[in-house]
C-alpha positions as CSV (number, residue, x, y, z in Angstrom):
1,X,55.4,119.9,54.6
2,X,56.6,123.5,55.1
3,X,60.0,125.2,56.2
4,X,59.3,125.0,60.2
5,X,58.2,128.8,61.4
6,X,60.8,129.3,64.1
7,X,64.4,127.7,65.4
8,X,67.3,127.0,62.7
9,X,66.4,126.7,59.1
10,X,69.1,125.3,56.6
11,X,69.3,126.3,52.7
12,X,69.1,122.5,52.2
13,X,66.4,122.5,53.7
14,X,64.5,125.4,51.5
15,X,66.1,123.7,48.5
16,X,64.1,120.3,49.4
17,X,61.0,121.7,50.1
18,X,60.8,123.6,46.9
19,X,62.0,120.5,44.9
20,X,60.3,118.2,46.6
21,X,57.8,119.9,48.9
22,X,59.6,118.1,51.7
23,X,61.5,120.1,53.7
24,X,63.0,117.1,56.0
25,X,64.4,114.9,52.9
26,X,68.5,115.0,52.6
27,X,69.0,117.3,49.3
28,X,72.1,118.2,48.0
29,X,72.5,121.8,46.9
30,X,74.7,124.8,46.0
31,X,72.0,127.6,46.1
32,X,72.5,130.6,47.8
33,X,69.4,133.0,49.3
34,X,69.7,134.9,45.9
35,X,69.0,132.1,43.4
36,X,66.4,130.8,46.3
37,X,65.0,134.2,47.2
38,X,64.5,134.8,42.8
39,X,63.2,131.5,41.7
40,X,60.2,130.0,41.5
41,X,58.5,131.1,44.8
42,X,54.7,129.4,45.2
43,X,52.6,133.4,45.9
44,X,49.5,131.0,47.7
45,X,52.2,129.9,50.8
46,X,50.8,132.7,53.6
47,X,54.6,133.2,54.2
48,X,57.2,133.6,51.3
49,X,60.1,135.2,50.4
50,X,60.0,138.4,48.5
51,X,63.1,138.6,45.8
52,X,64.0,142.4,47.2
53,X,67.8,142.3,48.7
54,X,68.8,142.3,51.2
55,X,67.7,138.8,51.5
56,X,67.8,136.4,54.8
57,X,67.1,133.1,56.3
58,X,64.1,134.3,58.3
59,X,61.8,135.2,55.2
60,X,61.5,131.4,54.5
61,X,60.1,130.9,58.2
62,X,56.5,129.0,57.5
63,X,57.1,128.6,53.5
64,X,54.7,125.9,52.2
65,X,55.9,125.7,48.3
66,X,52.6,123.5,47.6
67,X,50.5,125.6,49.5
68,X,47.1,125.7,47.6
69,X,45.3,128.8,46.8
70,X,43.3,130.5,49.3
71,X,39.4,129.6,48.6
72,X,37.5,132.0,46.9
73,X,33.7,133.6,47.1
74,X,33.4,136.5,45.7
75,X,30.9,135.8,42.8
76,X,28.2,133.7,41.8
77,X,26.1,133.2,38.4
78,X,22.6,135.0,38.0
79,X,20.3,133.2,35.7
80,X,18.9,136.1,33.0
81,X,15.4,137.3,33.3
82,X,15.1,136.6,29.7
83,X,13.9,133.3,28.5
84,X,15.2,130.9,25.6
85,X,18.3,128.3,25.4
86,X,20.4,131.1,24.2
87,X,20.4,133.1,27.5
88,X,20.6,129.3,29.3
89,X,23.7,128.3,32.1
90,X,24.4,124.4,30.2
91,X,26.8,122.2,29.7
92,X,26.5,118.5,27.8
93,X,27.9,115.7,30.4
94,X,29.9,113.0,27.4
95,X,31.8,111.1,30.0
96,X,28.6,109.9,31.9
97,X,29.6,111.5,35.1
98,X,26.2,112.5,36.1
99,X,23.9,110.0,34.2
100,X,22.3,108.6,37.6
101,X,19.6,106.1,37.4
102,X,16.7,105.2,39.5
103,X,18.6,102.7,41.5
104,X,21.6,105.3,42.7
105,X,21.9,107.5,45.3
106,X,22.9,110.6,45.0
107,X,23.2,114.3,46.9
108,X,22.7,117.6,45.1
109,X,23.2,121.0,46.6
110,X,23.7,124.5,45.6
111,X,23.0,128.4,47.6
112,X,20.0,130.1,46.2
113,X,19.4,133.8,46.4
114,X,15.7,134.2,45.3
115,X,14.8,137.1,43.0
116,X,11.4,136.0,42.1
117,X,8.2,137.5,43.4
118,X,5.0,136.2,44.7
119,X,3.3,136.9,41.3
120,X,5.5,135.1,39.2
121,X,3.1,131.9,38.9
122,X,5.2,129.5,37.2
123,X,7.7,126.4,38.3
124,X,11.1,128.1,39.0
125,X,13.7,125.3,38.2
126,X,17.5,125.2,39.9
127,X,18.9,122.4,38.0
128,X,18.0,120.2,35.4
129,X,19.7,117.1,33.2
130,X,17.4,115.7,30.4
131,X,18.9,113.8,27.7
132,X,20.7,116.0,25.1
133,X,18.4,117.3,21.9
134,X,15.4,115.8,23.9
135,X,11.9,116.5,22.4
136,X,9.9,116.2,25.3
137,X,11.9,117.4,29.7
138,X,10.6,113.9,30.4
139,X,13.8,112.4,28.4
140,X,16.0,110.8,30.9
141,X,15.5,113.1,33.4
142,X,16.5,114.6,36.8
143,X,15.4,117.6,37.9
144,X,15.1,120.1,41.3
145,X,12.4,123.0,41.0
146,X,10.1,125.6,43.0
147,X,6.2,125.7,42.1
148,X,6.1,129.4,43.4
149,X,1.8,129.3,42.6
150,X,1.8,126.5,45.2
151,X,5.2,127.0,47.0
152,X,6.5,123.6,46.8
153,X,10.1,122.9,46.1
154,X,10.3,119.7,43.9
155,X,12.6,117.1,43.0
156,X,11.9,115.1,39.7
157,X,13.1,111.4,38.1
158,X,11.8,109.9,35.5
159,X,11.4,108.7,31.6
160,X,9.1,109.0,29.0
161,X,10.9,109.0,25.1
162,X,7.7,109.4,23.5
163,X,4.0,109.8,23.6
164,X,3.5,106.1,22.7
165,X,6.0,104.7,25.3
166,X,5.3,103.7,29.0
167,X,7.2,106.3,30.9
168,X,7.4,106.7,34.6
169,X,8.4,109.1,37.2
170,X,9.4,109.4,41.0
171,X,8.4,113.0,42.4
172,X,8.5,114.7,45.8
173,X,7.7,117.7,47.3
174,X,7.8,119.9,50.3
175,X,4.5,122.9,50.8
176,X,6.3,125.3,53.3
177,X,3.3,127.3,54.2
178,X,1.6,124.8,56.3
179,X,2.3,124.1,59.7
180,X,0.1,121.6,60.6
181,X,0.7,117.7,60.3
182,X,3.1,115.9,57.2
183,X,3.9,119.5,56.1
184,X,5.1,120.8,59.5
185,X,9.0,119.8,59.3
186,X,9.5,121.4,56.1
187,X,7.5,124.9,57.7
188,X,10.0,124.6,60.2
189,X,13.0,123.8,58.2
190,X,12.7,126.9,56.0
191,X,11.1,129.6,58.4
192,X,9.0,131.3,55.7
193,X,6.1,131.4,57.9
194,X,2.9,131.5,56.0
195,X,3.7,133.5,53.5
196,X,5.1,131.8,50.3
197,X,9.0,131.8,49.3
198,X,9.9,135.1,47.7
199,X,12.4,137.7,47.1
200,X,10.7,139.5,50.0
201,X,10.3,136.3,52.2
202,X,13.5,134.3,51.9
203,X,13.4,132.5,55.0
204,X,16.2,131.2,56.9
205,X,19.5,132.6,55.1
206,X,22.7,133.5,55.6
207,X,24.3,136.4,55.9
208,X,24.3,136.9,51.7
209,X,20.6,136.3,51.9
210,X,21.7,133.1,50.0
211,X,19.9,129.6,51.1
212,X,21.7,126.5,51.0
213,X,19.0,123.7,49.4
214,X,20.3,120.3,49.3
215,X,18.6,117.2,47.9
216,X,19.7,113.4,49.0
217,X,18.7,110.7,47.5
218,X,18.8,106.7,48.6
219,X,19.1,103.6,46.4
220,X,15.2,103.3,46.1
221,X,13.5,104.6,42.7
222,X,10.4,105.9,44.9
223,X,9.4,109.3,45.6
224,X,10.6,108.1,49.4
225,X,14.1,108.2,48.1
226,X,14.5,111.9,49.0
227,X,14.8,113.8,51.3
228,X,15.3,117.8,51.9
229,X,17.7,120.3,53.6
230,X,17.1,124.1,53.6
231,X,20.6,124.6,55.4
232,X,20.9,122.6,57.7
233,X,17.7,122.3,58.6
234,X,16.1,118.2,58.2
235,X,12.8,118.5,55.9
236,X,12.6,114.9,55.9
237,X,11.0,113.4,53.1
238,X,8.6,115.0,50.8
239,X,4.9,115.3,52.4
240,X,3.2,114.8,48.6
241,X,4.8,112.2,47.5
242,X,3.9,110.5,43.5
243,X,5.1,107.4,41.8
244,X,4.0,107.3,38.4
245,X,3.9,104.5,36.1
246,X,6.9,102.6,38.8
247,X,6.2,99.2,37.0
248,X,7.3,100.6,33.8
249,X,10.6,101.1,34.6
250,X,11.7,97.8,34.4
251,X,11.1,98.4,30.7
252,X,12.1,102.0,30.7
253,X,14.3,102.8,33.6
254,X,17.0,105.3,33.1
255,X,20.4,104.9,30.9
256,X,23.8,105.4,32.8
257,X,25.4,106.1,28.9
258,X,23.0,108.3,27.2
259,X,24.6,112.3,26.9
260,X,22.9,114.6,29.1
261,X,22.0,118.1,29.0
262,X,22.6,119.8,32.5
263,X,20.9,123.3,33.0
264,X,20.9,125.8,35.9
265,X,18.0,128.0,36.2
266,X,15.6,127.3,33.6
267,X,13.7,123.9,32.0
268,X,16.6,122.7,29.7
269,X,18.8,123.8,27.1
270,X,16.8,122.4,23.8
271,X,15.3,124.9,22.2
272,X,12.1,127.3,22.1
273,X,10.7,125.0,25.4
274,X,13.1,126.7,27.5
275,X,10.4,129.2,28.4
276,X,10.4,129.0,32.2
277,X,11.1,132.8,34.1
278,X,13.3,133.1,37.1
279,X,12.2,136.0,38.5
280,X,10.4,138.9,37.6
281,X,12.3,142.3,38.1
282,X,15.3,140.9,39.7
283,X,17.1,137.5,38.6
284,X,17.5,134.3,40.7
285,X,21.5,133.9,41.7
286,X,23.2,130.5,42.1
287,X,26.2,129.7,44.1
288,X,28.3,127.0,45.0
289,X,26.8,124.0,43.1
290,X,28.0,120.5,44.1
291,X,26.7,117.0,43.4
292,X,27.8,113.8,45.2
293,X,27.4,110.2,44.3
294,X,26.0,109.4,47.5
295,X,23.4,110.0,49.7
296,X,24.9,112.8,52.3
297,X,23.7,112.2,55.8
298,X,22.4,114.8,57.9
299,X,25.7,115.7,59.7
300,X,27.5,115.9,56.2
301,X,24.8,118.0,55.5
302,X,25.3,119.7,58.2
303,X,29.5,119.8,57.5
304,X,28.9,121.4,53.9
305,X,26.4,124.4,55.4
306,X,29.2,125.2,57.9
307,X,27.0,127.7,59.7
308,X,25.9,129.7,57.1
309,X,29.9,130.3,55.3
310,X,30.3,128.9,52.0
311,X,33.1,126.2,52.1
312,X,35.6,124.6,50.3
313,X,33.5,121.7,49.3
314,X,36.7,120.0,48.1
315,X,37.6,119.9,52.2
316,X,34.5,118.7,53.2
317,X,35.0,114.6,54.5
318,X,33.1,113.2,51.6
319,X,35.1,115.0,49.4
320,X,35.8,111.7,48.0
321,X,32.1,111.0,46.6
322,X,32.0,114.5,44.7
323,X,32.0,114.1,41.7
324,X,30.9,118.2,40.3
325,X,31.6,121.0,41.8
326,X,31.0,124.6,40.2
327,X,31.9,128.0,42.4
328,X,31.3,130.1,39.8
329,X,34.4,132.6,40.8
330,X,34.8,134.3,37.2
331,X,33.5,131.7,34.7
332,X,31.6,128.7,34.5
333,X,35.1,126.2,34.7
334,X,34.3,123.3,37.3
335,X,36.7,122.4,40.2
336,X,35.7,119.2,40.3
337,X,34.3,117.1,37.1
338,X,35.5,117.7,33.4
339,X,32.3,119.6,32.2
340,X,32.3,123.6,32.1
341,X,29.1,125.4,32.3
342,X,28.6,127.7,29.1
343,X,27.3,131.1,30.5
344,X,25.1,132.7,27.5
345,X,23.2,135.7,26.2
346,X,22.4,137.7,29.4
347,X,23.2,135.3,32.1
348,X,26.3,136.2,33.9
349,X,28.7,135.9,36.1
350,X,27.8,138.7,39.5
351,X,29.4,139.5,42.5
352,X,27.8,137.6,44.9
């Protein structure tokens, strides 16, 4: 509760809402505007004192003292050209935050600026988790890519620990290029028209040239789980839809204690496998990454696109079911979750 903005104000009252960021409580003090005006002043409150005399009662008007920072978006993280773990955006996830299995839902989302061409020919991934020190991507794995040869964005759970072992996976995917029967919501979702998604052909964006792709999923461990959002825009459930080896998980479902390896922009941290390109003369940037432990509706969906302006996902109403949030202003610190992203080599923090 701040000091009101207008009428009579009382030093009592200043001295309660800076105690006890309550400016209608009865508090006792002796202060005068000096030891006020000097002291701990909170520099986020839109209207605060400055500690210059001559001081008076109308600088507190509107003083918040736990006013919270205004929300930044200045910069985002650009995943390096170059190849290899040690150019890799990573972090290892101890606590089990983010070990989801087949049977949960869950919601992840994140603005992409492409900097890949139309010649690039590979599978362009925007967020992986694999089990830590894997020795095959199949490991425990979740995992959101772009076949740019094919242009089909993809979305990947499964398991497989070995060769030997009866591993399974869930996949689906959206073909953009096609307007024409199971593949015409996604066409219209994304607005690339026939040509394929590309630095030149980025589709519907905002006014970054950043695209907001979120994935939902339900309880269900089938490729039907998921569903698509470029923006705000409904791509339904994926047209080309596999599920591989489903009656194996029973005996090889996913772990919710394992350690897993969580990568942006390339095919996992582990190793000389971490061969997969981004882009050819310009990198892929990433902004705003959250992930929910729910399945978002389409009006949350909606909510966290906020017309094309990168919110304050920690505002958004089912800010109570994110679990990581990254916004990349400076470093690779999350906002929400206890795991940092290590930014290595030549990947980087850019002005977005």
């Amino acid at each position: 509760m701040a000091v009101p903005s207008s009428g009579a104000i009382s030093l009592t009252g200043i001295q309660a809402e800076i105690d006890e960021n309550n400016y209608s409580v009865d508090h006792a003090t002796n202060a005068s505007l000096t030891t006020l005006a000097t002291g701990t002043i909170n520099s986020n409150s839109t209207s605060k004192p400055n500690s210059s005399t001559p001081h008076a009662m109308s600088e507190w008007y509107g003083y918040d003292h736990d006013a919270a920072a205004a929300f930044a978006n200045a910069q985002a993280v650009s995943k390096s050209l170059s190849t290899g773990s040690s150019n890799a955006i990573t972090f290892t996830d101890t606590d089990d935050t983010f070990n989801f299995t087949e049977s949960d839902a869950f919601s992840m989302s994140m603005w992409i600026k492409a900097g890949w061409s139309s010649s690039l020919n590979t599978n362009i991934h925007f967020l992986i988790g694999i089990k830590e020190n894997a020795t095959r991507q199949a490991e425990e794995l979740v995992k959101i890519f772009y076949d740019e040869s094919q242009n089909r964005l993809s979305v990947r759970i499964g398991n497989r620990t070995a060769s030997n072992t009866l591993g399974w996976y869930s996949q689906a995917q959206w073909l953009f290029h096609a307007n024409s029967g199971q593949y015409a919501d996604a066409y219209a979702a994304a607005g690339l028209g026939a040509t394929y998604w590309s630095s030149s052909n980025r589709g519907y964006v905002n006014s970054d040239d950043y695209t907001l792709i979120t994935i939902t999923k339900s309880t269900s461990s089938a490729a039907s789980a998921f569903k698509l959002y470029w923006n705000a825009n409904a791509a339904g459930a994926g047209a080309i839809q596999t599920n591989n080896g489903a009656s194996n998980i029973a005996s090889n479902g996913m772990s919710s204690t394992v350690n897993k390896s969580w990568s942006v922009g390339s095919n996992g941290a582990y190793g000389s496998t971490d061969q997969i390109k981004t882009g050819n003369n310009t990198a892929t940037v990433y902004n705003d990454l959250t992930i929910w432990n729910k399945e978002l509706s389409a009006s949350e969906v909606t909510e966290l696109y906020n017309s094309g302006t990168v919110m304050n996902a920690e505002s958004h109403s089912a800010q109570s079911n994110l679990v990581g949030y990254w916004k990349w202003e400076g470093n690779g610190n999350a906002t929400r979750s206890n795991d940092d992203f290590t930014i290595s080599g030549s990947s980087a923090i850019v002005n977005k």
